[in-house]
C-alpha positions in Angstrom: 13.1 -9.0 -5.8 10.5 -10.6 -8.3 8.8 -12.3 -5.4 8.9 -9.4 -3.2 7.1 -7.1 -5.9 5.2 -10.2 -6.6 3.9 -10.7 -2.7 3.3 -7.1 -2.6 1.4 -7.2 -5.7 -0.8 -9.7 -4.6 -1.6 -7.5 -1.3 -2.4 -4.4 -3.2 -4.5 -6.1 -5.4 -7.0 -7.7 -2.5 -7.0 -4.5 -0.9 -7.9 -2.5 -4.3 -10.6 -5.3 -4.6 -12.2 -5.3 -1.1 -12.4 -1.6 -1.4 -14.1 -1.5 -4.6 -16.4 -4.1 -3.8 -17.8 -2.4 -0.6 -17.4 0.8 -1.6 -19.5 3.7 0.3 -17.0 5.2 3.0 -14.8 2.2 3.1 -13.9 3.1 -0.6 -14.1 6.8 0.2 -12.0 6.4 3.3 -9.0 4.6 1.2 -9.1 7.2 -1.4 -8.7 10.2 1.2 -5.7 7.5 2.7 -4.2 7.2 -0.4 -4.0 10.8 -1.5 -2.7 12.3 1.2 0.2 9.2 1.1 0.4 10.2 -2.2 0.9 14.1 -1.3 2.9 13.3 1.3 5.8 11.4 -1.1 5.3 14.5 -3.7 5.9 17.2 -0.9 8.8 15.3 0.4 10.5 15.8 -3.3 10.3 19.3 -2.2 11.0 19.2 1.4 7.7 20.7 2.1 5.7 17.1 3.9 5.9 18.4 7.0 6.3 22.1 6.3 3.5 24.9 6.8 2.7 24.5 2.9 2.4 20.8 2.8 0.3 21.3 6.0 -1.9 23.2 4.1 -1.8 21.0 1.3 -3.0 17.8 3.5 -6.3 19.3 4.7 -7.2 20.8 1.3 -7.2 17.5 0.2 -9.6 16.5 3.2 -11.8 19.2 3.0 -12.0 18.5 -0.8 -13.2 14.7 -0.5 -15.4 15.6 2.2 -17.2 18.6 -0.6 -17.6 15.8 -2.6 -18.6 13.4 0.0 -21.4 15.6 1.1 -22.6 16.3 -2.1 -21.4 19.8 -2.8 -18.5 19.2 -5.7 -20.7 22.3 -7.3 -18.2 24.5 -5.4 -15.2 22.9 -6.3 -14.4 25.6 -8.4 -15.0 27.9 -5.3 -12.6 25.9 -2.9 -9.7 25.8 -5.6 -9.5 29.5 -5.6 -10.0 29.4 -1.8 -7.3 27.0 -1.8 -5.4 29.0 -3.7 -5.5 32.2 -1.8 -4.5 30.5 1.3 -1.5 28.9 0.2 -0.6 32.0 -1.9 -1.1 34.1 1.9 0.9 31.4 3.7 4.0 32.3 1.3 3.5 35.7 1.3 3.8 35.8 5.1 5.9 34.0 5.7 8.7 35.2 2.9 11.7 34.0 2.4 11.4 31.1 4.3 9.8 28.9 1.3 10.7 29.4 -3.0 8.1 29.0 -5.1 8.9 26.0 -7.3 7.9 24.7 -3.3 5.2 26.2 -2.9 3.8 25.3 -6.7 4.5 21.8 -6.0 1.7 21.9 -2.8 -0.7 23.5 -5.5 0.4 20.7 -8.1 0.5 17.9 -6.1 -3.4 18.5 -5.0 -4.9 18.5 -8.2 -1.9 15.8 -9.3 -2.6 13.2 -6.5 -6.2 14.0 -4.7 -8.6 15.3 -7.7 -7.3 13.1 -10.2 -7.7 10.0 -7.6 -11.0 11.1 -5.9 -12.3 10.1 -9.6 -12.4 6.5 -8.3 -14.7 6.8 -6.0 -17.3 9.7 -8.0 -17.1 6.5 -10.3 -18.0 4.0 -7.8 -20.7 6.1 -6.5 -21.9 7.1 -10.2 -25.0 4.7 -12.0 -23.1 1.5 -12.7 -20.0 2.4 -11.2 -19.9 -0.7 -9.1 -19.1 -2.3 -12.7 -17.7 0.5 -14.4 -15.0 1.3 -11.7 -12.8 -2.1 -12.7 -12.3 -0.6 -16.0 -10.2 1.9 -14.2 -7.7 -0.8 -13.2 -8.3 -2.8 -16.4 -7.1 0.0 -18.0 -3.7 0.6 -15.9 -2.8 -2.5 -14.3 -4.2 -4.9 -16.7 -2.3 -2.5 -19.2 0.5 -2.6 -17.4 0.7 -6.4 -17.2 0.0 -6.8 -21.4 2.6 -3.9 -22.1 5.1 -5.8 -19.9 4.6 -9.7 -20.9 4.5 -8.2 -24.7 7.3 -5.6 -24.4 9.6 -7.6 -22.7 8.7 -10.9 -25.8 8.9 -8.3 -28.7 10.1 -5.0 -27.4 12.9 -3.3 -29.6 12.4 -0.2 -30.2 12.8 2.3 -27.2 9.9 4.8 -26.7 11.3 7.0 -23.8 14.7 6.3 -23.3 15.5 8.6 -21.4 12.6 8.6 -18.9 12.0 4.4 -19.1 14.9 2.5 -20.9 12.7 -0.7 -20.8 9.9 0.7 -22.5 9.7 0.1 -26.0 7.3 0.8 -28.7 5.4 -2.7 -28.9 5.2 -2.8 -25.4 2.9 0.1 -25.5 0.7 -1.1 -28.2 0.3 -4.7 -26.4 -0.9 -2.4 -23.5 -3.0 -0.9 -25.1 -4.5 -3.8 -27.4 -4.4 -5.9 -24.2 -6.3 -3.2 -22.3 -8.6 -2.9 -24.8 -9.5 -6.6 -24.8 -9.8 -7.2 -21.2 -12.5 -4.0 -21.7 -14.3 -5.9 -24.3 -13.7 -9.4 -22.0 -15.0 -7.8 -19.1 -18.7 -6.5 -20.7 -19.2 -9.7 -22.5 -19.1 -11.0 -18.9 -21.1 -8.1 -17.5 -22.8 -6.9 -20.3 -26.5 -7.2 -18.4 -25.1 -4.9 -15.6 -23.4 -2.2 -17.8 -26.9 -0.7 -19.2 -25.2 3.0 -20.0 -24.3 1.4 -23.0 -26.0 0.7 -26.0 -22.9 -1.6 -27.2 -21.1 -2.6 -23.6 -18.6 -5.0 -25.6 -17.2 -1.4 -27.8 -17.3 0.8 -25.3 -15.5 -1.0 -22.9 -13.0 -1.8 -25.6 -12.6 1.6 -26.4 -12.5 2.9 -22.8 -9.8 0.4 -22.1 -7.4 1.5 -25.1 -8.0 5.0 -24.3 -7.3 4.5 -20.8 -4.1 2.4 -21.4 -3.0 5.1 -23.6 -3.1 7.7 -20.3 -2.2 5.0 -18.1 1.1 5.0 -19.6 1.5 9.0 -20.3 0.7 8.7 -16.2 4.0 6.8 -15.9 6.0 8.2 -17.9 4.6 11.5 -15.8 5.3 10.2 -12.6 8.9 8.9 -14.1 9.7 12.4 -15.4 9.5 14.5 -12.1 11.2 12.0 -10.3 14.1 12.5 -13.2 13.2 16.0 -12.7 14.7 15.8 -9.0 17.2 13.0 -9.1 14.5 10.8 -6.8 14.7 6.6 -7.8 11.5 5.9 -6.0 8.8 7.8 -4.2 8.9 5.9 -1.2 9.6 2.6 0.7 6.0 1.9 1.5 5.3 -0.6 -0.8 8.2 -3.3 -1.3 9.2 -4.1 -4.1 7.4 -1.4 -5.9 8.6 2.1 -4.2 5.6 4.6 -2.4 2.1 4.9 -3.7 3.0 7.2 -6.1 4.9 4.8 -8.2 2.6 1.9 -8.2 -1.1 4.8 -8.5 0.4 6.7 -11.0 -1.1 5.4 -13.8 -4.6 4.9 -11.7 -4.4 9.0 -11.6 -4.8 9.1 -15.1 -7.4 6.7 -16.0 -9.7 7.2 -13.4 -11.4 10.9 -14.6 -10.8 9.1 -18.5 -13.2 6.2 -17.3 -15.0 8.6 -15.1 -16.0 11.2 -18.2 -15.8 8.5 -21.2 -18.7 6.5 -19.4 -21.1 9.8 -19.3 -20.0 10.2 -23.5 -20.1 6.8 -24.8 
């Protein structure tokens, strides 16, 4: 199994790189990939992926990316209601046929999976995203790496038992230490390209802590609603690792932290 996860791993990771490296619509075009996968594994919790209110939830999540795409993420405010409004007609309409814990899921699920993740690529395309981006994966699978090599050394005392038995309490600060000095690693490297900052070396410090710190909340998330519905794994997409949703969770959560902390800082 470890060389399975391992090989998979190793895929994702040239993937996630040659996208962020070229960027434009080969980024954009993975991102709009991605969610809807994502979607598509949340929906299915529900029994809704292939339903009329999943349906609806798939080209929201186009049309959204393709707002921001074109420059008009102004009106996202505008679409969410419109959004809104058509699911909340599609249920009405079509009465009894679908509850509403399903039909909350398709609203959930949008702003869960496709807002959170179209953060990546606003940050790619923002001034010195092409740099600032990796600090969105410094901060949840570099995180994830520290929290696991240090928790699994030193770990005993169990944070979330009952969502993550392995997890434990040092585990969480290593990811988060270790987050935060790849961040600092990463702009004494780069620290003539990251020019937003008046001290690249702290802020990217800081914006790795903070983002390991939602990284993991973004696990433990993901981890609770499947708990929630007695699901082990997402999906079967990725071996080794489940669907997208078990190995982007954490991504979800630190790309609008990166995204807004770099516009502060």
């Amino acid at each position: 199994m470890f060389w399975v996860r391992f090989r998979s791993s190793c895929i994702i990771a040239v993937c996630t790189v040659l996208a962020l490296v070229l960027g434009g619509n080969v980024l954009f075009g993975v991102i709009l990939l991605v969610s809807l996968v994502g979607m598509m594994e949340m929906y299915r919790v529900v029994d809704v992926h292939r339903a009329f209110p999943g349906i609806i939830g798939y080209f929201a999540c186009a049309a959204y990316d393709f707002l921001l795409l074109f420059g008009m993420g102004a009106y996202r405010a505008e679409f969410f209601i419109a959004f809104f409004l058509v699911l909340m007609l599609g249920y009405v309409f079509t009465f009894p046929k679908y509850h509403s814990g399903q039909v909350t899921m398709v609203f959930f699920s949008f702003f869960y999976v496709a807002v959170m993740l179209s953060y990546v690529w606003q940050l790619r395309t923002s001034d010195g995203g092409a740099y600032l981006v990796w600090l969105v994966f410094i901060g949840s699978w570099g995180s994830d790496t520290c929290a696991y090599l240090v928790g699994r050394k030193f770990g005993k005392h169990k944070i979330v038992p009952k969502l993550s038995p392995k997890k434990s309490f040092e585990g969480c600060i290593g990811g988060v230490v270790g987050a935060a000095a790849l961040g600092a690693l990463f702009a004494a490297v780069f620290s003539e390209k990251l020019t937003l900052f008046s001290n690249p070396v702290f802020s990217c410090a800081l914006m790795g802590a903070a983002s390991s710190v939602l990284s993991q909340l973004g696990d433990w998330a993901a981890s609770a609603i499947k708990r929630n519905f007695d699901v082990k794994d997402y999906g079967t997409l990725i071996p080794g690792h489940g669907g997208i949703m078990d190995r982007f969770d954490s991504v979800i959560f630190t790309a609008p932290v990166i995204y807004y902390l770099a516009q502060f800082l």
